[in-house]
N, C-alpha and C positions, 0 to 999 in steps of 0.2 A: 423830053423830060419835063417840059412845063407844062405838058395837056398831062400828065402822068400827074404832078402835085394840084392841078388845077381840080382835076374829076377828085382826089384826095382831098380837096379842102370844100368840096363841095358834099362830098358823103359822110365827112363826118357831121355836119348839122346836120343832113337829112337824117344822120342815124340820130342822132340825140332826139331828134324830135321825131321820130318813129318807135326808139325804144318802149316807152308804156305800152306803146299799141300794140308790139309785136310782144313784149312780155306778158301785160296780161297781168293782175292779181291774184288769178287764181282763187274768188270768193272768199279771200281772207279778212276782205274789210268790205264786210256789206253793210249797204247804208242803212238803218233804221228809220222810221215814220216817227216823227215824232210827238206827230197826234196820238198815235196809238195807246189802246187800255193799258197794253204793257210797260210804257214809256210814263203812262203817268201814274200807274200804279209804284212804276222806281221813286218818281219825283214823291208821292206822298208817303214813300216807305221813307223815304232820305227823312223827309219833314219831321215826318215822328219822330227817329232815331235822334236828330238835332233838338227838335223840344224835350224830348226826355234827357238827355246831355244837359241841354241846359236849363232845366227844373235841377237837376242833381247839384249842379252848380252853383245857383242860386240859393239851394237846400244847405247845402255844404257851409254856402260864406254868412249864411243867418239872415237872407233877404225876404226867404218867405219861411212863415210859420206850417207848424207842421202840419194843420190842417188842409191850408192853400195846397204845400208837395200832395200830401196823401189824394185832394182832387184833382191836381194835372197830371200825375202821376196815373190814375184809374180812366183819365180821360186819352190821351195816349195811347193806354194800351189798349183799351176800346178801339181805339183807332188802327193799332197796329194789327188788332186781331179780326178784325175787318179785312184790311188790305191782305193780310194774309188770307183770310177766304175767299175773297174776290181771284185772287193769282192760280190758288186751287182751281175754281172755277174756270179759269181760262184755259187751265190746262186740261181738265176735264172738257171740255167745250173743244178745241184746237184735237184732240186724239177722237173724238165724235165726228168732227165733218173727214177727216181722212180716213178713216174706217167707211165715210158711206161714199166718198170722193173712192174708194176702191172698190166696194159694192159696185157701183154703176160706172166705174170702168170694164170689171168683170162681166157686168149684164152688158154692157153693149159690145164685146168681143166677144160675146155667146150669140149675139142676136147677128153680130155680124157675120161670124163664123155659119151659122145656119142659113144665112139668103145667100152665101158665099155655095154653099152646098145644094142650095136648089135651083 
């Protein structure tokens, strides 16, 4: 009875401390680069979205004249429609190398398939 509770008190930490391993996330939580164009194209989307917030705000409480709003307001969105072209671009760019990453998957199971057959 006491090698019975002993191997028992001994597998449950090894299960606690095996559980992640043998569960596994399942790719739900993949980690991001945070260098990345896309990481910092979020950080200067945030940027914008917060200086226009707070031009509005500032517009609102009589801080700045309407002049000042009407140019941080045109500079902003310069800016947002920027970052929006840039994100287009990366998605255009990211569906361009996997169309040619399958190209030359294709050609090299054609080239393989043929010395395979001679």
């Amino acid at each position: 009875m006491i090698i019975l509770l002993t191997v028992l008190v001994a597998l449950v930490p090894a299960l606690a401390i095996l559980y992640p391993f043998l569960h596994g996330d399942n790719g739900e939580a993949q980690l991001q680069d945070e260098s990345s164009l896309h990481s910092e194209l979020v950080r200067r989307w945030d940027a914008v979205v917060a200086g226009l917030k707070g031009t509005e705000l500032e517009w609102g409480v009589g801080n700045l004249t309407n002049e000042d709003y009407t140019f941080l307001k045109e500079q902003y969105m310069l800016e947002a429609v920027a970052i929006m072209k840039a994100m287009e671009l990366e998605q255009e760019q990211e569906q361009e190398l996997l169309s040619q990453i399958g190209q030359e998957v294709g050609s090299s199971a054609q080239s393989s398939e043929e010395t395979s057959h001679s």
